[in-house]
N, C-alpha and C positions, 0 to 999 in steps of 0.2 A: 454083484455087478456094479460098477462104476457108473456115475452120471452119464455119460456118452454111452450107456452099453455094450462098455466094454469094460475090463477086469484094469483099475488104476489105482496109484501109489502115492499118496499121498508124501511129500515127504520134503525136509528142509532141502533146498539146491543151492550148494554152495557156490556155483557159477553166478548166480543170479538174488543171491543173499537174501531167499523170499521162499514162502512156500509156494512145490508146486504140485500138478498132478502129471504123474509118469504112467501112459500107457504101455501094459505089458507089452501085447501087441508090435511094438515100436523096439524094444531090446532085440541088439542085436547078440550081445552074450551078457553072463553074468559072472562075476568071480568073488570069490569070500576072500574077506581081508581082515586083520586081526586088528583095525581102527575100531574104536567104542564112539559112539555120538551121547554126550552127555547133554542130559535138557538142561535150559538156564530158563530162568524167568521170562527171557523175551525170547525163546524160540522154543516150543515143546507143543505140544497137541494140548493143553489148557489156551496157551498165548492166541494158537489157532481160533480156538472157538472162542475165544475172545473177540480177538481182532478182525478175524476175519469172516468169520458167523452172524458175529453177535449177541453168541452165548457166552453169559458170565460161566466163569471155573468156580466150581463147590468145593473143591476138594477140600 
């Protein structure tokens, strides 16, 4: 469950070059696309709980 209590998606938005959270909820469809998102150093779920947590990355 999501902080709102609802089921949310964490995830890079390229509109808005930031992470955000995407409530399921709110889709109105979803399609698969054969784009790959490759993490770089400043945007990945380490950079996340870095920057925007506050947790250092161990990896």
């Amino acid at each position: 469950m999501g902080w709102t209590g609802r089921w949310t998606l964490l995830a890079w938005c390229e509109t808005r070059q930031d992470y955000r959270n995407f409530r399921f909820d709110r889709f109105e469809a979803l399609r698969c696309l054969n784009e790959r998102f490759e993490t770089t150093p400043d945007i990945g779920i380490g950079h996340f709980f870095e920057t925007v947590i506050g947790v250092p990355d161990h990896r």
